[in-house]
C-alpha positions in Angstrom: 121.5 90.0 215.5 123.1 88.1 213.0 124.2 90.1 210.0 125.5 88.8 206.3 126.8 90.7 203.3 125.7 89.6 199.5 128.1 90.5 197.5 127.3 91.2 193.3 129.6 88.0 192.9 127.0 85.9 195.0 124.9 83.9 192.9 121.1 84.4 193.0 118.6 81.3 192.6 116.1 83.6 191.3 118.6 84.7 188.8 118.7 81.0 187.7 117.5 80.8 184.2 117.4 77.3 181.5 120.2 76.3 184.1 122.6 79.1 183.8 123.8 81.0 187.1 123.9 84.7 186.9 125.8 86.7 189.6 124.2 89.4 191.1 126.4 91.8 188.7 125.6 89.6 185.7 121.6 90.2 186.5 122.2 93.9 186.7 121.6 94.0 190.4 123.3 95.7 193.9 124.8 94.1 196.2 122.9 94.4 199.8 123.1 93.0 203.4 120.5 91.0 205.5 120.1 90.5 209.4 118.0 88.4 211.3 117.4 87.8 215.3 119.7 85.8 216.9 116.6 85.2 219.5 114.7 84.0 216.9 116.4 80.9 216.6 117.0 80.1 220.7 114.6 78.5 222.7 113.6 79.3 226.6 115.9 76.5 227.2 119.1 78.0 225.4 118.8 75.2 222.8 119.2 76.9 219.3 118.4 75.9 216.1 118.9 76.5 212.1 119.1 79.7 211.8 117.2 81.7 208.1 118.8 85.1 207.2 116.3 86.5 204.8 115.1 89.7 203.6 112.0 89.5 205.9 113.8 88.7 209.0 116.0 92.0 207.8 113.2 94.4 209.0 112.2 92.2 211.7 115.8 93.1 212.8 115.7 96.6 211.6 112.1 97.0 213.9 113.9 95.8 217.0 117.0 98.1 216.7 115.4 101.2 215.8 112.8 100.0 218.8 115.6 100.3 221.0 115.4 96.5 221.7 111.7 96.2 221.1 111.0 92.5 221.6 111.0 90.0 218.8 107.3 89.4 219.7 106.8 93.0 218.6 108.5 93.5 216.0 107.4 90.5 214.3 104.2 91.8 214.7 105.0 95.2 213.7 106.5 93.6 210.4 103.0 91.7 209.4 100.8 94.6 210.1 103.3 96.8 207.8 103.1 94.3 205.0 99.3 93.2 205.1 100.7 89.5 206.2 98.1 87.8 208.3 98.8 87.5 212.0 100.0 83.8 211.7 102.3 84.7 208.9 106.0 83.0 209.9 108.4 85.3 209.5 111.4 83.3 210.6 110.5 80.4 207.7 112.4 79.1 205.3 109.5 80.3 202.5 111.8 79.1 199.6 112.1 76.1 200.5 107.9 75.3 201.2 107.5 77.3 198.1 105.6 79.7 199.2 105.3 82.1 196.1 103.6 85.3 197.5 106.3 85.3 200.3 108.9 84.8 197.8 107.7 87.7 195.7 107.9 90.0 198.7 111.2 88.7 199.9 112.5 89.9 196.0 111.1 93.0 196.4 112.8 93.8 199.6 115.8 92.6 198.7 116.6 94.6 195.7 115.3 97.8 197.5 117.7 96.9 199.9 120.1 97.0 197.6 119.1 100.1 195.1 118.4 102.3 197.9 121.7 101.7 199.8 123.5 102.1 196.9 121.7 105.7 196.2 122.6 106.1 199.8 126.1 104.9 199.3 126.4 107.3 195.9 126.3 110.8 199.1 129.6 111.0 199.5 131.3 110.1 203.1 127.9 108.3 203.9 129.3 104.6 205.7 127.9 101.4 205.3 125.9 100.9 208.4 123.9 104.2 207.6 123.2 103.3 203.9 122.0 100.0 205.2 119.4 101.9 207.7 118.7 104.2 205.0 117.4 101.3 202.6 115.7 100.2 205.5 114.0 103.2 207.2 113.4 103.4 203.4 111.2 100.0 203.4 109.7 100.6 206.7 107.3 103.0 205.0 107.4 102.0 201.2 107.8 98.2 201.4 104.0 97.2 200.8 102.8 100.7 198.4 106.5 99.5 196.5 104.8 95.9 196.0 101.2 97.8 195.0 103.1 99.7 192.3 105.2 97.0 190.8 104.0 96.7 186.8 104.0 92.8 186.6 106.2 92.9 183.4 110.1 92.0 183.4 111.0 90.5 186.6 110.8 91.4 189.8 114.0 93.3 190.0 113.3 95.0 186.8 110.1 96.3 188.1 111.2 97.1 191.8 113.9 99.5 189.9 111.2 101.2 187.9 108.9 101.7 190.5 112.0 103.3 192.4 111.7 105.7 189.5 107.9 107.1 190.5 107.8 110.5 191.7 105.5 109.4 194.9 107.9 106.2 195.3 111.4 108.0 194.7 114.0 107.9 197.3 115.6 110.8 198.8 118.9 109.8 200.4 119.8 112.7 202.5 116.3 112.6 204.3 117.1 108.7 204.4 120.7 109.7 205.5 119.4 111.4 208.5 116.7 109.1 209.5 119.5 106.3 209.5 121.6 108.7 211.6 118.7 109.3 214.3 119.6 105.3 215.0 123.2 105.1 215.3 124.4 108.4 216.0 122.8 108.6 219.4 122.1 106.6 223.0 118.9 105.4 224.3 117.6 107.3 227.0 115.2 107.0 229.0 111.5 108.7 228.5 110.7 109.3 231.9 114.2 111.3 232.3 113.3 113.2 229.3 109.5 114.3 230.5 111.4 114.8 233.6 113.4 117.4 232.5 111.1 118.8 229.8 111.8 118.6 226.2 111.2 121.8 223.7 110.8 122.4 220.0 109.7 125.1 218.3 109.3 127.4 215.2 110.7 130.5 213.6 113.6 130.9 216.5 116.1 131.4 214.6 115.3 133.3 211.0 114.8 136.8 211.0 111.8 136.2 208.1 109.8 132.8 208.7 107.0 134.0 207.2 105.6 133.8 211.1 105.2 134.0 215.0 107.9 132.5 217.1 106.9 129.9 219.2 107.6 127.3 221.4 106.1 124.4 222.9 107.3 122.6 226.1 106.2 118.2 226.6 107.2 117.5 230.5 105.6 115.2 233.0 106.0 112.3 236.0 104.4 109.7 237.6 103.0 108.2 234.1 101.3 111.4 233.0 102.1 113.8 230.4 101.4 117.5 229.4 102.5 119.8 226.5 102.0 124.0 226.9 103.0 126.1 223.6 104.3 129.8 224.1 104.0 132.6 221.8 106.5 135.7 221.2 104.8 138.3 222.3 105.7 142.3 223.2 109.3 140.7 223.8 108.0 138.2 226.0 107.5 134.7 226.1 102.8 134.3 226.9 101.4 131.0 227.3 98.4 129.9 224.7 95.6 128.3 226.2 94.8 125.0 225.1 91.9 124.9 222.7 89.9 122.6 219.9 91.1 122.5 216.5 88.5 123.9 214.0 89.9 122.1 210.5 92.0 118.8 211.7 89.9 115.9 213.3 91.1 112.4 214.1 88.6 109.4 213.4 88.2 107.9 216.7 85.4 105.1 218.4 83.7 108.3 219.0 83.7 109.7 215.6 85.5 112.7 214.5 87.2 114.6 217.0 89.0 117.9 217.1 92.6 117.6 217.7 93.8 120.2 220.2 96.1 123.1 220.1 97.9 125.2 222.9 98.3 122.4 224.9 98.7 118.5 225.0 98.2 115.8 227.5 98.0 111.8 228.2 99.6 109.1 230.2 103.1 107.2 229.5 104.6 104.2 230.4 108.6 104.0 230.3 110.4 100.5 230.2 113.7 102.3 231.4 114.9 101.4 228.5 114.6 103.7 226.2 111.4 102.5 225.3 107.6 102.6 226.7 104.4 103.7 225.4 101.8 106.6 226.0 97.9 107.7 225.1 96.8 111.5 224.0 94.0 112.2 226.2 91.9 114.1 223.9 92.2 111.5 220.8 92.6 108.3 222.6 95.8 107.5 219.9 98.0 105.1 221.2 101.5 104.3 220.8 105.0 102.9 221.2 108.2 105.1 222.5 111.6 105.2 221.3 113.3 107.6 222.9 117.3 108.7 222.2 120.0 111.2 223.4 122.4 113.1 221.8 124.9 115.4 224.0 125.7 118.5 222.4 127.3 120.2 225.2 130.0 122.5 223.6 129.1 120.9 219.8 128.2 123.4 217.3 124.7 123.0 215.0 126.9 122.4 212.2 128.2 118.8 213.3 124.5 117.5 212.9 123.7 117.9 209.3 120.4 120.0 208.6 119.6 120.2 212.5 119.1 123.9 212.3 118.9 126.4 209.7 121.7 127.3 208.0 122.4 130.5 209.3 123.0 128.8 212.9 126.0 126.4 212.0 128.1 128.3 214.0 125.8 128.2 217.3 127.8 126.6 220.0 125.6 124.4 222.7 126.4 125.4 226.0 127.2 122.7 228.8 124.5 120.3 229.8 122.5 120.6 226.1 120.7 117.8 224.9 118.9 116.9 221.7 116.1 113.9 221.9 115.1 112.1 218.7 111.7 110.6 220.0 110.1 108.3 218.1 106.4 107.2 218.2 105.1 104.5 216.1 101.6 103.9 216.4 99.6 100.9 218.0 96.8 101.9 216.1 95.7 102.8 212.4 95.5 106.7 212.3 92.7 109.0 209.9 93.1 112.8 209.9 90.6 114.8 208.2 91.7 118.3 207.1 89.1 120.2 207.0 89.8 124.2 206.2 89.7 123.2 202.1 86.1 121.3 201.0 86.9 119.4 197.6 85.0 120.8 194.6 85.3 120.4 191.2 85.2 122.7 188.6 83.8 123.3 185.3 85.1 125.9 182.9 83.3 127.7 179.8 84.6 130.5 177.4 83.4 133.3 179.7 83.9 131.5 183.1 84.3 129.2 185.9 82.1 127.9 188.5 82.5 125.4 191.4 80.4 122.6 192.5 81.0 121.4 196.0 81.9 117.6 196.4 79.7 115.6 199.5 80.5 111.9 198.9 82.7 109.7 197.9 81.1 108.3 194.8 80.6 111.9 193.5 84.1 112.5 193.8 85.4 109.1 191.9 82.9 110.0 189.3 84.0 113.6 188.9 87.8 112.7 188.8 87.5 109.5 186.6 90.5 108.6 184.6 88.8 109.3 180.8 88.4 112.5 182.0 92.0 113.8 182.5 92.8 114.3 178.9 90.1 116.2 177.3 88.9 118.4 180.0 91.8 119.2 182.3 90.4 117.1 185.2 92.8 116.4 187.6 92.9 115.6 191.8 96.0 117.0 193.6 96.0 116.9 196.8 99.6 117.1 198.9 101.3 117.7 195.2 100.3 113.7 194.3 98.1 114.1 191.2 95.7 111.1 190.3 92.3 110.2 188.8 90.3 107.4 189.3 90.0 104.4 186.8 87.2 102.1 185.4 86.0 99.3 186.8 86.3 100.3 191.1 83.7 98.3 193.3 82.2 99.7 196.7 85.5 98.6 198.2 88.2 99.6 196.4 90.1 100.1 192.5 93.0 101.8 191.1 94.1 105.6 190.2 96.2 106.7 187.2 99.2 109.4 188.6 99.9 112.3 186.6 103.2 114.0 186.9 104.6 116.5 187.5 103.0 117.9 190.3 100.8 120.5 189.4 100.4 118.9 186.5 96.3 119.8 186.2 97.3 123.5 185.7 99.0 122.8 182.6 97.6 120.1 180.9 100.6 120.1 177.9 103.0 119.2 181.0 100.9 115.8 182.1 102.2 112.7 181.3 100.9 109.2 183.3 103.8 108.6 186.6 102.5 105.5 187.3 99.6 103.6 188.7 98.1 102.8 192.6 95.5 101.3 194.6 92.6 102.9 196.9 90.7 100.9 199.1 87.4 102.3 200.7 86.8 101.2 203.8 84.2 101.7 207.0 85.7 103.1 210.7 83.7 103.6 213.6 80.7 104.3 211.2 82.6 106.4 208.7 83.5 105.7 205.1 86.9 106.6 204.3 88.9 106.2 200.9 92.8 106.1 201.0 94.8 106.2 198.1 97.7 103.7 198.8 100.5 106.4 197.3 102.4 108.8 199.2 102.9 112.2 198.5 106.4 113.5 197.1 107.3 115.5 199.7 106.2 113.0 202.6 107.8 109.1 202.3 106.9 108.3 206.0 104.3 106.2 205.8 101.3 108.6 205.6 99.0 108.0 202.9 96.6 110.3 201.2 92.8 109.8 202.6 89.2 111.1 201.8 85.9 111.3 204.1 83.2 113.2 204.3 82.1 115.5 207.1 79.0 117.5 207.9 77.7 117.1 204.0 81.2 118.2 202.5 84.2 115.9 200.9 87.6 116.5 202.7 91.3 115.3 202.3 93.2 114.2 205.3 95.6 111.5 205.8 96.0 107.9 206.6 99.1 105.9 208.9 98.8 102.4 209.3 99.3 100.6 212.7 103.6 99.9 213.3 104.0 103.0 211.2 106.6 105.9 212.5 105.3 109.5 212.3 107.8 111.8 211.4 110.2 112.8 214.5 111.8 116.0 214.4 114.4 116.9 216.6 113.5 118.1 220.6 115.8 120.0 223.0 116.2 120.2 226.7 116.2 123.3 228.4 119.9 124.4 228.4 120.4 123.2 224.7 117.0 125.5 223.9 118.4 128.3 225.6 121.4 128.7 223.3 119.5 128.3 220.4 116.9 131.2 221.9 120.4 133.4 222.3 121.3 132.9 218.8 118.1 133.9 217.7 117.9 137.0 220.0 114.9 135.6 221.7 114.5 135.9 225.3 115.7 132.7 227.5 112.4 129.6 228.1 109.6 130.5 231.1 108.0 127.6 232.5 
């Protein structure tokens, strides 16, 4: 990859203005870094040619790393989906100089996120350059299109991009950042049929004496391209196998319709490119997607030399020989609806002597009951995963905009609501569904998931939306020896398989 720094003494042609050059200082703006593919730019042949460094071929670059060497094909792909940019969309062009406005727009954007996030990033003291750099760009991965949605189309572009940084759904937190950066260069590829191979294990409440629930376990293994998961409860002392059944409240929107994810137990097929990479299918779901899978050895390390691994009380836990943690990462070939079911949306309506409820059973019911000229006078506010909106005048069948309110729980307290900021919802039609997502994200998840709406069996639900080239969140797995000493240090009893 080839890789450039941009100093704030570097001059800026967008900072250009009746003639006069600002420097990147001058104009009030960070310094940041760009990459592109050095692949990009050679021919089957060997022959190369001009090569463009911009801030679009930075996340190309940025795909293909954190892909463990996903192909430029992929990546580039990846990339357009991402950014709504139609599938012919060059992303290796020199767009400045065709003029190509919307292109140039989004190449400003990125670049001064680049910038403002890494610097945040930089600001966590001992944090190094190559992990505030993936920071701002793990960042992007899942922000970059919502960040152009939410820009206010007053001052330039990086005057807006910093004070859409400032929105509570838009905000970035650099430790999380931090430690998805260091999920990419603090470890090894390795290979995902070795890891089914020798099992991998996560789990809950293992290590607190007071988690608020039952400790558990679940166990992903598998060969010859298929896969299985099994989850274990704690139980009399001992370790009992749950048996795998339906989900009655979360349902993923499939060719088939809704269908009931499963729990207790897992399975699907997998393909492994011995590289670290491959892809693999949930059986039940039919959800596709792409593998990165990486290795850290913590034989004799203790919890405390990977920041936040564990809970607190566990720093001291020393790994025993042969432990292993797996970072595995699954981005998804396919857009992704989950419907939440266990909470129907209602709204209410208040009067001197009391409350009632009325149940909520389509979309256009629950625009209408929500609408933005509302919020003031009678306390009518959504919240739904602590992002607080109402809907504004003037949607059409396929989409409009939302006011935010902040802070969260804002519609409790109307005297604390102020306006946060402003986004999009589209409504759209899936495998004979109807579906409205609110193109925001939640404070307290900046992955890439997005708030969505459906109704079910005549009530409204909330759920959740991923696009395609997307990564879901990827918490940290264990082989068995590394599980085993956290299960000691939690006085639970050793794995059964």
């Amino acid at each position: 990859h080839l890789f450039t720094t941009v100093p704030d003494t570097a001059f800026d042609a967008d900072d250009t203005v009746g003639g006069v050059k600002k420097t990147l200082k001058q104009a009030l703006k960070a310094p940041f870094n760009l990459m592109a593919p050095a692949s990009a730019f050679v021919s089957a042949d060997g022959k190369t040619t001009s090569a463009v460094i911009s801030p679009l071929t930075t996340l190309v670059s940025h795909d293909m790393i954190s892909g463990n060497g996903k192909s430029l094909d992929d990546a580039e792909k990846a990339v357009r989906t991402r950014m709504n940019l139609p599938d012919d969309t060059d992303l290796k062009q020199d767009f400045v100089k065709k003029g190509d406005a919307p292109l140039i727009k989004l190449a400003q954007v990125v670049a001064t996120a680049i910038g403002e996030v890494k610097k945040a990033a930089k600001d966590d003291n001992g944090t190094s350059d190559r992990d505030a750099l993936f920071a701002a760009l793990s960042y992007l991965k899942q922000n970059a299109t919502v960040l152009q949605d939410a820009l206010s189309g007053t001052g330039t572009v990086s005057d807006q991009v910093k004070t859409a940084l400032l929105i509570d759904a838009l905000k970035p937190d650099a430790k999380v950042l931090i430690e998805d950066a260091k999920k990419v260069t603090a470890s090894g590829a390795y290979d995902i049929a070795n890891i089914l191979a020798e099992g991998f294990y996560d789990g809950d409440c293992l290590l607190e004496a007071n988690c608020g629930g039952t400790p558990d376990y679940f166990k992903t293994s598998g060969a010859n391209g298929k896969w299985q998961g099994q989850d274990y409860t704690l139980s009399n002392g001992q370790w009992s196998k749950n048996a795998a059944v339906s989900s009655s409240s979360n349902f993923s929107l499939t060719v088939n319709g809704w269908v009931a994810n499963g729990s207790g137990g897992d399975s699907g097929t997998f393909t492994s490119d011995g590289q670290g990479g491959g892809t693999a299918t949930e059986t039940n779901t039919g959800k596709k997607f792409r593998l990165s899978t990486r290795m850290v050895d913590l034989s004799g390390k203790t919890a405390s030399s990977i920041p936040n691994l564990l809970p607190a009380a566990a720093t001291d836990l020393t790994f025993a020989p042969g432990s292993k943690l797996f970072w595995i990462q699954t981005s998804l070939l396919d857009d992704e609806y989950r419907l939440h079911t266990g909470y129907p949306l209602e709204v209410w309506s208040c009067t001197v002597s009391a409350c009632a409820s009325t149940p909520l059973t389509s979309l256009d019911q629950f625009i209408s009951a929500y609408a933005t000229d509302k919020a003031s006078s009678s306390k009518l506010y959504q919240q739904w995963s602590n992002l607080v909106f109402t809907f504004d005048a003037g949607g059409t069948a396929t989409g409009g905009s939302v006011t935010l309110w902040g802070p969260a729980g804002c519609n409790y307290n109307n005297n604390s609501c102020s306006k946060a900021g402003s986004a999009l919802y589209e409504i759209r039609t899936v495998s004979g569904q109807q579906v409205l997502i609110i193109k925001a994200q939640a404070p307290e998840n900046r992955r890439g998931e997005y708030l969505m709406f459906a109704a079910k069996d005549g009530a409204l639900h909330g759920g959740s939306y991923r696009p395609a080239g997307t990564d879901e969140s990827n918490d940290p797995s264990f082989n068995k020896a590394a599980i085993n000493s956290i299960m000691s240090a939690g006085n639970k009893p050793q794995v059964v398989d």
